[in-house]
C-alpha positions as CSV (number, residue, x, y, z in Angstrom):
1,X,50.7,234.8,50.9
2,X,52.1,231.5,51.8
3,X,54.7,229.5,49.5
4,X,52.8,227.6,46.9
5,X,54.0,224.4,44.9
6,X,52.4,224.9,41.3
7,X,54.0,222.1,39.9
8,X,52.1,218.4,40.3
9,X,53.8,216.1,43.1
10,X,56.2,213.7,41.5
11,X,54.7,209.7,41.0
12,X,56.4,208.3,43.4
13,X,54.5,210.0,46.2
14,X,51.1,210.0,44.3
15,X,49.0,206.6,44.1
16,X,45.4,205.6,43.8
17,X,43.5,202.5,45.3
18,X,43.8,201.2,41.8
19,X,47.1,201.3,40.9
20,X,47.7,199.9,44.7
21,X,45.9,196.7,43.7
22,X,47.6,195.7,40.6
23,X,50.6,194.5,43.0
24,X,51.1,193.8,47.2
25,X,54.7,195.0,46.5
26,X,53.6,197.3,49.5
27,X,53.2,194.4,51.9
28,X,56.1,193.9,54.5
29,X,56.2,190.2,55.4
30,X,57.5,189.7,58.4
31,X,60.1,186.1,58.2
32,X,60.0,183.0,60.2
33,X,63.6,184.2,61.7
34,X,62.8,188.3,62.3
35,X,59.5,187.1,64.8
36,X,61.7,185.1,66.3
37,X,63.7,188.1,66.9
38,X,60.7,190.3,67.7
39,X,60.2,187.4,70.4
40,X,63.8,187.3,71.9
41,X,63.8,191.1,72.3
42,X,60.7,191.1,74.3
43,X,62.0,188.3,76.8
44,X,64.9,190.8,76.7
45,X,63.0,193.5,78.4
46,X,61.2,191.5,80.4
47,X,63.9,189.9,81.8
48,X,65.4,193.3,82.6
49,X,61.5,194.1,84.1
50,X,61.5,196.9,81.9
51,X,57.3,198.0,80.7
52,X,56.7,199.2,77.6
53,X,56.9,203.3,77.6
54,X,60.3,202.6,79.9
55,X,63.0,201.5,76.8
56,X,64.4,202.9,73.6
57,X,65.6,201.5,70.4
58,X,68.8,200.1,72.2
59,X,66.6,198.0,74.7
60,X,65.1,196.3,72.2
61,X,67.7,195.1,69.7
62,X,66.6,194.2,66.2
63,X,70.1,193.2,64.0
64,X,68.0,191.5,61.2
65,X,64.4,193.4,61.0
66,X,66.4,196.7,61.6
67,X,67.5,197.3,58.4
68,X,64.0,196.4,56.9
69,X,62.6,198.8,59.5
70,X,64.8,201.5,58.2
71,X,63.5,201.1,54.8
72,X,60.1,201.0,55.8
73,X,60.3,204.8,57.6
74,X,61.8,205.7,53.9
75,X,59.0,204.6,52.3
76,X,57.0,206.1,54.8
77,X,58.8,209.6,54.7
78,X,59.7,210.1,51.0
79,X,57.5,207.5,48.9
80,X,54.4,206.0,49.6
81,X,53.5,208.0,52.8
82,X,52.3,204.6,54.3
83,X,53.7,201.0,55.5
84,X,52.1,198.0,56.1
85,X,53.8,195.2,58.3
86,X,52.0,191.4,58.1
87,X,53.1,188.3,59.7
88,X,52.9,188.8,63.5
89,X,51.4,186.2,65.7
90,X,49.3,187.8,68.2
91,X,47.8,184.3,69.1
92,X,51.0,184.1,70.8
93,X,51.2,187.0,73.2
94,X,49.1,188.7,76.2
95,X,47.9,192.5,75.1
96,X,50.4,193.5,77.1
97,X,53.0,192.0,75.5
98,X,52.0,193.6,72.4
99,X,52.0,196.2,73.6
100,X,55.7,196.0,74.4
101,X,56.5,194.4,71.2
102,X,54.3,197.4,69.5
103,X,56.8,200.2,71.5
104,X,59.9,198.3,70.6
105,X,59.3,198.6,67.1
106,X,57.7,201.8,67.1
107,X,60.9,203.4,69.2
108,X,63.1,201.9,66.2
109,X,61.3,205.0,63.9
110,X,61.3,208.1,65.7
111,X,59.6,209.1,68.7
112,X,56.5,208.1,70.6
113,X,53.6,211.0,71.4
114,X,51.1,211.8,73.6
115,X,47.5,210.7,72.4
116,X,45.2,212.7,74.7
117,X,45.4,215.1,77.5
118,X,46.0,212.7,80.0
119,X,49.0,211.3,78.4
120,X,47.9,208.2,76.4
121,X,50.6,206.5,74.6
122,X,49.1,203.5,73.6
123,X,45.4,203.6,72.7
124,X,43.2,200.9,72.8
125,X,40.6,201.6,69.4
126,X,37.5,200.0,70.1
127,X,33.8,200.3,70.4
128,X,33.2,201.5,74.2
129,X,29.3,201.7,73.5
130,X,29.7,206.2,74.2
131,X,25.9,207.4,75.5
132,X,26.4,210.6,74.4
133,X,27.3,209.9,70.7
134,X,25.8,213.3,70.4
135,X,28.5,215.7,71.8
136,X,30.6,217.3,69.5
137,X,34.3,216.8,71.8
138,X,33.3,213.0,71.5
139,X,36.1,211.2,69.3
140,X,34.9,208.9,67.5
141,X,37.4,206.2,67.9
142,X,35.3,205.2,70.6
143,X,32.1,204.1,68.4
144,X,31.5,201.6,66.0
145,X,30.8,204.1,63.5
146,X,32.1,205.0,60.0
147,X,34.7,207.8,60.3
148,X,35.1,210.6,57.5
149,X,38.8,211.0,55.7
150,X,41.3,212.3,58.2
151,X,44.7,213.0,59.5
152,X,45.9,212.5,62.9
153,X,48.1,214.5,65.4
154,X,51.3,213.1,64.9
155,X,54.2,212.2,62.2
156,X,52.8,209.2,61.9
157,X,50.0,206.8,63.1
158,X,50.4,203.6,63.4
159,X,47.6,200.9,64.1
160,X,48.0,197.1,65.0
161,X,45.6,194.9,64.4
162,X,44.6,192.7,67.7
163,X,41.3,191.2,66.2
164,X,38.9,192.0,63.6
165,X,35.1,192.8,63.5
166,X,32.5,190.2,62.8
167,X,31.2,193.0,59.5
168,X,32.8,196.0,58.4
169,X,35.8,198.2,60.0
170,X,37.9,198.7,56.5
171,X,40.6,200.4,57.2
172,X,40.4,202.9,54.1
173,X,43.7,204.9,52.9
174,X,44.0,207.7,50.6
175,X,46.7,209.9,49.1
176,X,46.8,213.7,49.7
177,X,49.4,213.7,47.1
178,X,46.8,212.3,44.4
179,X,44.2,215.0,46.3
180,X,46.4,217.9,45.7
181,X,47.3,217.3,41.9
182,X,43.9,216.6,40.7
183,X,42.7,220.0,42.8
184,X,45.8,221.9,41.0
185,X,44.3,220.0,37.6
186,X,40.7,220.6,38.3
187,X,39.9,223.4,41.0
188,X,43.5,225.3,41.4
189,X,41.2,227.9,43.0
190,X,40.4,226.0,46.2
191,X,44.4,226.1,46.9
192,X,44.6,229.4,48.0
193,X,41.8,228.6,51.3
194,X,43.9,225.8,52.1
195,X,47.0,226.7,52.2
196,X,46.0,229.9,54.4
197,X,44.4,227.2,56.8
198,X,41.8,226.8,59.4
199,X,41.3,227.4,63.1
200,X,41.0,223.8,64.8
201,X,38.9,222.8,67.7
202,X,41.2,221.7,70.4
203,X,38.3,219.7,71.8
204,X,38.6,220.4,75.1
205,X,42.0,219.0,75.5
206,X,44.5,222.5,74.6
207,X,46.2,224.2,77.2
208,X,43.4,225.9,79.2
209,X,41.1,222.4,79.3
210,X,38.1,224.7,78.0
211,X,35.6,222.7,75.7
212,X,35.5,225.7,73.3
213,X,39.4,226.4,73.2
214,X,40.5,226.5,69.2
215,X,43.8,226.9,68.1
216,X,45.5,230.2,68.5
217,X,46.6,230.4,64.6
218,X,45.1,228.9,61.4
219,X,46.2,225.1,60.5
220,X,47.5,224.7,57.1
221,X,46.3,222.0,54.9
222,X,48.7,222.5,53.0
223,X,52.1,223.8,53.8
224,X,55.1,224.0,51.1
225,X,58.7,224.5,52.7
226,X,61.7,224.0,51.5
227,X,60.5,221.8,48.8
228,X,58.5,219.6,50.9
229,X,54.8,219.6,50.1
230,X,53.0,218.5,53.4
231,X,49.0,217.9,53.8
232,X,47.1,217.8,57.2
233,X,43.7,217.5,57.0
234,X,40.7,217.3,59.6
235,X,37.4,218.4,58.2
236,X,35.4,217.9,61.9
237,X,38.3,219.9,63.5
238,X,38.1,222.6,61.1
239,X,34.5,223.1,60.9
240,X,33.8,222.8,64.9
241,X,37.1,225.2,65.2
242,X,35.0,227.8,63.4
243,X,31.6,227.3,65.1
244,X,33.5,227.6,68.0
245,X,34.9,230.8,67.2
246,X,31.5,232.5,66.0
247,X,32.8,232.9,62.4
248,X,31.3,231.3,59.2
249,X,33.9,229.9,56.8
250,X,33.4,231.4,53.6
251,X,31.6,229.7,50.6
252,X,35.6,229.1,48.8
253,X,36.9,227.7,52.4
254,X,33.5,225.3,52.6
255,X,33.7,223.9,49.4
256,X,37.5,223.4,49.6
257,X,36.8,221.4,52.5
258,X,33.9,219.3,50.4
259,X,36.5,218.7,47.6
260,X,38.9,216.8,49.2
261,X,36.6,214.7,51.6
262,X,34.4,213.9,48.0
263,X,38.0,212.5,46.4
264,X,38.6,210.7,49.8
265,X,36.1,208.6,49.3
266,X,35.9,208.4,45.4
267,X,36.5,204.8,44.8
268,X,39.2,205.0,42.2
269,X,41.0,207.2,44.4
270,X,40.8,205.4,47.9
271,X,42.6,202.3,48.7
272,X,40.4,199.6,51.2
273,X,42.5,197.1,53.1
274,X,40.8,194.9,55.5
275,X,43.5,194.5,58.1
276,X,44.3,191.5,59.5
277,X,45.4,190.0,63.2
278,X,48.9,191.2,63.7
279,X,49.0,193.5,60.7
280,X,50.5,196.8,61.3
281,X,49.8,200.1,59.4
282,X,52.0,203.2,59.3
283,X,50.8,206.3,57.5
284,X,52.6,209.7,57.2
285,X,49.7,211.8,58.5
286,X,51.3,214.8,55.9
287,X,50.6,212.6,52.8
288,X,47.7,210.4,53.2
289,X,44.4,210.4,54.7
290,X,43.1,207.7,57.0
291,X,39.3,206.2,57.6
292,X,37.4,203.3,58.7
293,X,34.1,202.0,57.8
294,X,31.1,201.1,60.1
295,X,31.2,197.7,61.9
296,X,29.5,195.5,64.1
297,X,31.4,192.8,66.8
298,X,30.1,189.2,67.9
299,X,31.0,185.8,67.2
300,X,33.5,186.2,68.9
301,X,35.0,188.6,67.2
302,X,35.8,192.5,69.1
303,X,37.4,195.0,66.9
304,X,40.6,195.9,69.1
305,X,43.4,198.5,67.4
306,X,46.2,199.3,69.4
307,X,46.9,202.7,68.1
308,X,50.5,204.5,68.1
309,X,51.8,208.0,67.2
310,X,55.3,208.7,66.7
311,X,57.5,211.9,66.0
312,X,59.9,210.7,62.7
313,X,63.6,211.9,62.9
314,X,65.1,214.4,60.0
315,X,61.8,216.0,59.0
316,X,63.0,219.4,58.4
317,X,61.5,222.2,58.6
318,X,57.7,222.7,59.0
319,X,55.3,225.3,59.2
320,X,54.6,226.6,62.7
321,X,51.1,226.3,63.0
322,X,51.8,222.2,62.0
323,X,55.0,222.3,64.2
324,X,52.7,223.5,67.4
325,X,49.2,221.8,67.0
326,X,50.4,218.8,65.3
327,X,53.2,217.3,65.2
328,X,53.0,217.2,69.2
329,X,50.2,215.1,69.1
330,X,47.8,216.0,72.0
331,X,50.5,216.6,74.7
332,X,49.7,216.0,78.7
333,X,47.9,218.7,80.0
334,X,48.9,219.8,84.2
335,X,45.5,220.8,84.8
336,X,44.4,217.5,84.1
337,X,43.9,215.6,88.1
338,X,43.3,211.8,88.7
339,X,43.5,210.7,85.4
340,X,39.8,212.0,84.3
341,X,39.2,214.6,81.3
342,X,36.4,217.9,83.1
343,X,35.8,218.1,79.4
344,X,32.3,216.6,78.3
345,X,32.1,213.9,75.8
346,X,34.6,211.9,77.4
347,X,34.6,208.2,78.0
C-alpha cells in the first residue's frame, strides 16, 4: 500500500473561491518600470536575432521583476499552488513577440516542456471549429466548449491571455488541497482508489503513436512522498485509459472519480476569474485543478490563450508513475513525420 498523509493539508496550501474573494492580495501587478524591462529584454534578443525556444534565463535579463518572479514560483510551489501576473500590454506587441516575451519569463521558472507529440512548446488555445467533436483522442482545447476540472502534463501550466471571448471562457480554479481534506473529512474511503491510481489514455500520442496506447503503470492522484502531498487529476484520461484497456473501474474507483469532479465545480469551493488581455496564470498542476467554461467569439472579439508548460527546479522526489507520464509533459515522439499526428481526432 502506498504512503498515505492522514493528517489535513496545512492552510496555507488549502483555499476556496470564497476566501479567494475577500482580498486580490493574489494579484501580481506588473509596474510601469518592470514592462519597461519586459520591453528592453525582448529588443535584447531580437537584436541578438535570437527566437523564442532559442534563449535561457540569462538571454533575457530581468534585475527588477526577477526577484518578484522568484516569489511568485514560491507561491506557486509551496502556498497557493497558483500565480496570477496582470499588467502587460499586449496592444503593444506582434503574437510573436509575445510569444518571446512569454518564453523569457517562463525560462526565469524552471524549464519549458513539450505540449504534444510533435513537439509544441507554445500552444495557441483557441476555437479551431474540430468536425469531429465526436472522437474520443480529440482535446478539447481546440472547441469552444466547457471543459471538466483537470490537471495538465507538466509542473506547471501557464496561460496568457491574448484576447477574450465575446460570452463566456471563465477561467475556473480549484484547490486539490481543499479536495483532499474535505474527502479525508467526509469520504476517507475513496482515498485508498486514488492513491493506488489509474491507467491513463495516452491518446494516441505515447511512444508507439497507437490511438489505444494507455500508460504502462497506474497514475496516482494522489501521491505522498517525503512529506509532499501531490494531486494529479484527469477524469477523461482515466476513464478512456480504462475503456481502452477492456477493464471496468470498480464502483469505489468510479465514484472516487465523481467526488472530486462534483467539489470542482461546487461553487464555494471553485474560484472563477475572468482573465484579462495580458494576464498570466500559473497553476501547480499537483495542487489545483484547472477549467474553462463555454464561450462564443464575435465582435471582434477571438478567445486566443497562449499556453505554456514548464518543469519547476527543486521538486524532489516524486512518484514514478507522475515522474514518467507527467511531469514530461507529452514529449516529441520520432515516429511522428512532417509535422502531422497518424492519430485520429487531430486538428
Amino acid at each position: 500500500m502506498p504512503e498515505m498523509l492522514k493528517e489535513p493539508v496545512p492552510s496555507r496550501m488549502t483555499w476556496t473561491g470564497a476566501t479567494l474573494a475577500q482580498s486580490d492580495d493574489w494579484i501580481t501587478r506588473l509596474t510601469p518600470d518592470e514592462c519597461e524591462e519586459i520591453d528592453a529584454a525582448l529588443r535584447g534578443v531580437q537584436r541578438a536575432g535570437l527566437a523564442w525556444g532559442h534563449f535561457g534565463a540569462a538571454g533575457f535579463p530581468l534585475p527588477a521583476l526577477g526577484p518578484r518572479l522568484a516569489r511568485c514560483e514560491e507561491e506557486i510551489k509551496n502556498g497557493r499552488g497558483f500565480a496570477l501576473l496582470r499588467g502587460l500590454d499586449v496592444g503593444r506587441y506582434s503574437l510573436d513577440e509575445l510569444k518571446t516575451i512569454y518564453w523569457g519569463l517562463s525560462v526565469h521558472l524552471g524549464t519549458v516542456v513539450s505540449q504534444n507529440a510533435l513537439g509544441t512548446l507554445i500552444e495557441e488555445i483557441a476555437d479551431k471549429a474540430p468536425k469531429n467533436l465526436g472522437d474520443s483522442n480529440l482535446r478539447s482545447y481546440v472547441t469552444a466548449q466547457a471543459q471538466p476540472p483537470h490537471a495538465d502534463l507538466a509542473d506547471v501550466v501557464g496561460l496568457l491571455c491574448v484576447d477574450r471571448a465575446k460570452e463566456g471562457g471563465t477561467s475556473v480554479i480549484v484547490s486539490m488541497m481543499e479536495i483532499y481534506n474535505r474527502m479525508l473529512r467526509d469520504k476517507p474511503e475513496y482515498l485508498q482508489a486514488l492513491y493506488e491510481g489509474y491507467y491513463h489514455d495516452l491518446r494516441g500520442e505515447g511512444p508507439t503513436g497507437d490511438p489505444d496506447e494507455v500508460s504502462d503503470a497506474p497514475v496516482p492522484v494522489f501521491s505522498y512522498r517525503d512529506g509532499r502531498l501531490r494531486s494529479w487529476f484527469h477524469g477523461k484520461k482515466i476513464r478512456q485509459g480504462a475503456a481502452k484497456r477492456g477493464i471496468a473501474l470498480t464502483p469505489l474507483q468510479r465514484e472516487a472519480l465523481d467526488y472530486v469532479e462534483r467539489l470542482g465545480t461546487d461553487p464555494e469551493v471553485r474560484m472563477d476569474m475572468q482573465l484579462e488581455r495580458g494576464d498570466i496564470q500559473l497553476l501547480n498542476n499537483y495542487m489545483a485543478l484547472h477549467y474553462r467554461t463555454a464561450f462564443v467569439d464575435g465582435d471582434g472579439h477571438k478567445r486566443l490563450m497562449l499556453r505554456i508548460w514548464i518543469e519547476l527546479r527543486g521538486m524532489g522526489d516524486f512518484d514514478p508513475a507522475l515522474d514518467r507520464w507527467v511531469r514530461q509533459g507529452v514529449p516529441r515522439q520520432d515516429w511522428v513525420k512532417d509535422g502531422i499526428l497518424p492519430a485520429v481526432g487531430r486538428v
